[in-house]
Structures are given as structure tokens and as C-alpha cells.
C-alpha positions as CSV (number, residue, x, y, z in Angstrom):
1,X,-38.3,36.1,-44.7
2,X,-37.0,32.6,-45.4
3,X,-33.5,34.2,-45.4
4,X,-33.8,36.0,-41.9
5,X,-34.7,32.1,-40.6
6,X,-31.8,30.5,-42.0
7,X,-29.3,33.1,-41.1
8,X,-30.8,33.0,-37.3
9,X,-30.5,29.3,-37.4
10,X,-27.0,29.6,-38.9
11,X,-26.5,31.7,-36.2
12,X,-27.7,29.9,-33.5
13,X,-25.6,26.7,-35.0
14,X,-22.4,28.5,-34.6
15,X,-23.4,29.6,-31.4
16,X,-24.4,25.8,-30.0
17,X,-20.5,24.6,-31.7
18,X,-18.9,27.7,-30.1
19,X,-20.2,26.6,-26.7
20,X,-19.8,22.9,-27.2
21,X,-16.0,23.3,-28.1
22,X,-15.2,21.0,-24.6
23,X,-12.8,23.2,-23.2
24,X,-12.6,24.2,-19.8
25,X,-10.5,27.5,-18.6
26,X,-9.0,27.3,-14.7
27,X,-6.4,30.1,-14.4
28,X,-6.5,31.0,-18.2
29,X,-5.7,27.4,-19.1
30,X,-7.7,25.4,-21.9
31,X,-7.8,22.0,-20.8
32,X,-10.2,20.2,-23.6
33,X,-13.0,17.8,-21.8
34,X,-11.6,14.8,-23.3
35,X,-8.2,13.8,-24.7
36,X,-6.5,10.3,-26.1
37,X,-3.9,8.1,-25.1
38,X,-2.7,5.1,-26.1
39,X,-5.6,4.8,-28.8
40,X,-8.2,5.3,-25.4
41,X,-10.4,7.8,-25.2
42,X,-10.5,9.8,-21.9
43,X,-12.6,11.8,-20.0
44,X,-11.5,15.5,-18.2
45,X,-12.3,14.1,-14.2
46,X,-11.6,17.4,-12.9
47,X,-9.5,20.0,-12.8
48,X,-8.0,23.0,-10.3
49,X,-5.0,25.1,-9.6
50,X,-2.2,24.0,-6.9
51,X,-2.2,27.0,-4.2
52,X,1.3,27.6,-2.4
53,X,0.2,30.0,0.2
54,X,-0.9,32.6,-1.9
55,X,0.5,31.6,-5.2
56,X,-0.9,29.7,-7.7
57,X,1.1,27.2,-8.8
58,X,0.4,25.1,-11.6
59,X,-3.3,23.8,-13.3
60,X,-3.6,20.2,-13.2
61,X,-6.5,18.0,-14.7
62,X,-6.8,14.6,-14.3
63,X,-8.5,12.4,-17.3
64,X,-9.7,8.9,-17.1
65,X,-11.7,6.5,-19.1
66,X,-14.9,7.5,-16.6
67,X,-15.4,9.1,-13.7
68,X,-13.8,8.4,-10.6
69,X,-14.5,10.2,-7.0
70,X,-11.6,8.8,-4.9
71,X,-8.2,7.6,-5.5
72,X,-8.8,3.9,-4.7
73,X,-11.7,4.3,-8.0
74,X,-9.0,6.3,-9.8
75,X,-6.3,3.4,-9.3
76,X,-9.0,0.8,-10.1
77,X,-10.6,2.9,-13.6
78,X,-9.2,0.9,-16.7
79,X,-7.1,1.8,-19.3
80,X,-4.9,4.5,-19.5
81,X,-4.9,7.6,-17.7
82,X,-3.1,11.1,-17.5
83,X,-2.6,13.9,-14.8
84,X,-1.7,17.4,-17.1
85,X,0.0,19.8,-15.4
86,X,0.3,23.3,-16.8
87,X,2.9,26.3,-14.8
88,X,1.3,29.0,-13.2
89,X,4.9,30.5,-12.2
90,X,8.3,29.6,-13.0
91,X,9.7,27.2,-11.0
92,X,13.2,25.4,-10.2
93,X,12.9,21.4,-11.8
94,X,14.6,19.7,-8.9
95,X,12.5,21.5,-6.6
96,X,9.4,20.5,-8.2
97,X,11.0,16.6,-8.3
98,X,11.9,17.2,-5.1
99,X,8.1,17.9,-3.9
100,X,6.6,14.9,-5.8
101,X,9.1,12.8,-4.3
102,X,8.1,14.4,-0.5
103,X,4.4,14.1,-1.7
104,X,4.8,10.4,-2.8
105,X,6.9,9.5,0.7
106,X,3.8,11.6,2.5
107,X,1.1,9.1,1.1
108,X,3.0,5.6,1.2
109,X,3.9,3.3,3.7
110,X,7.7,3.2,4.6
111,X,8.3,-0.3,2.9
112,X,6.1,0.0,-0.7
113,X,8.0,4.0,-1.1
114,X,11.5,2.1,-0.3
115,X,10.5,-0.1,-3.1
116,X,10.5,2.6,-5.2
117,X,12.9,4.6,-4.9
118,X,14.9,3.6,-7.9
119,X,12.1,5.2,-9.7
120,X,12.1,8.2,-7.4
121,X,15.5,9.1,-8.4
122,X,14.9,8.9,-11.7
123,X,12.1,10.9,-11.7
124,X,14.1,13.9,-9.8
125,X,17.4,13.3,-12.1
126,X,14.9,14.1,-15.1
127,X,13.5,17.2,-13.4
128,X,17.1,18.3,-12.2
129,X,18.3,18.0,-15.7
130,X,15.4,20.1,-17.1
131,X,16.4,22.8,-14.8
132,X,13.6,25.1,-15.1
133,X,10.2,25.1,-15.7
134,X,8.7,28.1,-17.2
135,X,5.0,29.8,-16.8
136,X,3.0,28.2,-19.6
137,X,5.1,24.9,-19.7
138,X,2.8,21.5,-19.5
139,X,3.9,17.6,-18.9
140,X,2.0,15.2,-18.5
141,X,2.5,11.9,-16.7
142,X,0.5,9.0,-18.3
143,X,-0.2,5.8,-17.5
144,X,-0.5,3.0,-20.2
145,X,-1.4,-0.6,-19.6
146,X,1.4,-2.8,-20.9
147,X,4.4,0.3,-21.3
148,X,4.3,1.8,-17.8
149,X,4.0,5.3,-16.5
150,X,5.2,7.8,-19.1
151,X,6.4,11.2,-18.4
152,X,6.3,14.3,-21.3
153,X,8.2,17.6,-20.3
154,X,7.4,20.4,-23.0
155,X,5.9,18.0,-25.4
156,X,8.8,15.8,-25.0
157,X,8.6,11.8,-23.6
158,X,11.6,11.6,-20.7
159,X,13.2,8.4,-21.1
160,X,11.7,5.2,-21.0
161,X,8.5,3.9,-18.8
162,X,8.0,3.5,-15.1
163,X,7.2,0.2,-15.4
164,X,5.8,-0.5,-12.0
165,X,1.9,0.5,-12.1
166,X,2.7,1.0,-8.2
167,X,5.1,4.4,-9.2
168,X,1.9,5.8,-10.8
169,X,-0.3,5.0,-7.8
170,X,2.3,6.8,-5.7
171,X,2.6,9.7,-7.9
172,X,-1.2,9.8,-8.1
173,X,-1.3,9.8,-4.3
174,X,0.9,13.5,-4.2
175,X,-2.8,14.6,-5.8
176,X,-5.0,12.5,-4.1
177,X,-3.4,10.5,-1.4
178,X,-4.6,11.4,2.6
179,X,-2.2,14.1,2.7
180,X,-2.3,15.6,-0.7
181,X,-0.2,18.5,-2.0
182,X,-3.6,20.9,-1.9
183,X,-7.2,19.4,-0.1
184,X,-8.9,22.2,-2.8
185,X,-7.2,20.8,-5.5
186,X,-7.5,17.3,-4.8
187,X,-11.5,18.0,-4.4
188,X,-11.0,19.4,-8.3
189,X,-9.8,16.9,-9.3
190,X,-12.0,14.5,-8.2
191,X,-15.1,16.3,-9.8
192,X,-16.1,17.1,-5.9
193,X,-15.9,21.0,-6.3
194,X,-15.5,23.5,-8.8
């Protein structure tokens, strides 16, 4: 009899570490409830899929040191933080720079984008020379107190840092900004709807 309780409790261990993995699925994607940059521990804010029309996208999650509801309290969280952004479709690179670059100019004032479009460029001349994104392909554009905004295409950094914690406001803003890329996803994102 004392076996049958240990091996239910076993059981029921596994169980409680099998569902307490962290990991949330949008679209078939794993993206793990917490992740590190920098040495700083962050916290999934909430994820979604980008919709174009009727086509998903990408999945992007957005991780922070705590919780944030609106852009202004994601700019204003501490530490680092990181948007992850997994392909739902193949998709041309220099379209996709392209888009951010739209959605940055979309969400700024006229002067503060012409500030930085040195940065822009950049950004797209990294895409363009990627050429293609595939489905299943992640980056990941963090930002880290001190270095700048960091950009990883298929596990690889691109270049050195945006220094300008203004470029990772604006890039934040394609997300979250008054016009974003996707209302639904930008609610995700913000923990606002599931």
C-alpha cells in the first residue's frame, strides 16, 4: 500500500513539473515565461501572432523586468528588455525592414524619426542583406542599459548596438505605438488579451 502512495505522488510530481515547465504555445511557438539578458532576469509580458489580412505572420513576445500595460510603462520598466519574434511564413528581409521602418515613421513625430534615420538605414541594410527570412526563423531585438539596442537574426548579433535608447522606443512603438502594426497583437503583448 505504501508503494501505490509513492508512485501516485511521484506521479502527481511529474505531473505539477510537466505543467510548470513556463512555456507558452501561440501558433505552435514555445515562448518560455521568463528569459535572461544581460545577467537580468525577465518576465514573458505577453505574447500574440501579427495578422496580415488573413495570414499569420510572425509570434512576437515581449519580456520585461515586470509587467507593463502601455508603451509609456514599457519605455519606463528598468533594465533590459527584448521583443522575440518568431516567422509564421517566409518572408522577403527588406520587406520586413522596410515595414518596421514604415511602422517606426507611423508612431513618431517628423523631427525625433529624422533623428534617426541613420539608424533606420542600418536597420534595413541588415535585413536587405539577410535576404530571406524563413518560417521558423526568430530575432530578437534587445535592449541593454549601457550597450544600446541589440539586434540577433538566426541566433546571430547584427553588427554593433543602436546606441540611442530613443531607436528602441521607436521600434517598440511599430508594436505598441497609436498606430501599431496589429491593435490584437499589440493588446497581447501588453498582457490586455489572450
Amino acid at each position: 500500500m505504501v508503494k501505490f502512495w509513492i508512485r501516485l505522488l511521484t506521479a502527481v510530481l511529474i505531473l505539477f513539473a510537466c505543467l510548470g515547465t513556463g512555456a507558452v504555445e501561440v501558433a505552435g511557438v514555445k515562448l518560455d515565461d521568463g528569459t535572461e539578458v544581460a545577467g537580468s532576469k525577465l518576465v514573458l509580458n505577453g505574447a500574440g501572432i501579427r495578422y496580415k489580412a488573413v495570414f499569420k505572420v510572425y509570434v512576437a513576445g515581449l519580456y520585461l523586468s515586470r509587467k507593463a500595460d502601455t508603451l509609456e510603462a514599457v519605455t519606463a520598466a528598468p533594465g533590459p528588455k527584448r521583443i522575440r519574434v518568431t516567422m509564421l511564413r517566409d518572408i522577403d528581409s527588406a520587406e520586413l525592414g522596410k515595414l518596421f521602418s514604415r511602422g517606426m515613421q507611423d508612431n513618431m513625430d517628423k523631427s525625433v524619426f529624422s533623428k534617426l534615420i541613420p539608424g533606420v538605414l542600418r536597420m534595413s541594410n541588415i535585413f536587405s542583406e539577410i535576404k530571406k527570412l524563413n518560417t521558423g526563423d526568430t530575432f530578437t531585438v534587445d535592449w541593454v542599459p549601457g550597450s544600446g539596442t541589440v539586434l540577433t537574426v538566426k541566433g546571430k548579433v547584427q553588427g554593433e548596438p543602436f546606441k540611442e535608447p530613443e531607436f528602441f522606443n521607436a521600434l517598440m512603438s511599430i508594436w505598441l505605438g497609436h498606430s501599431p502594426a496589429d491593435w490584437q497583437l499589440k493588446e497581447q503583448l501588453l498582457g490586455q488579451k489572450t
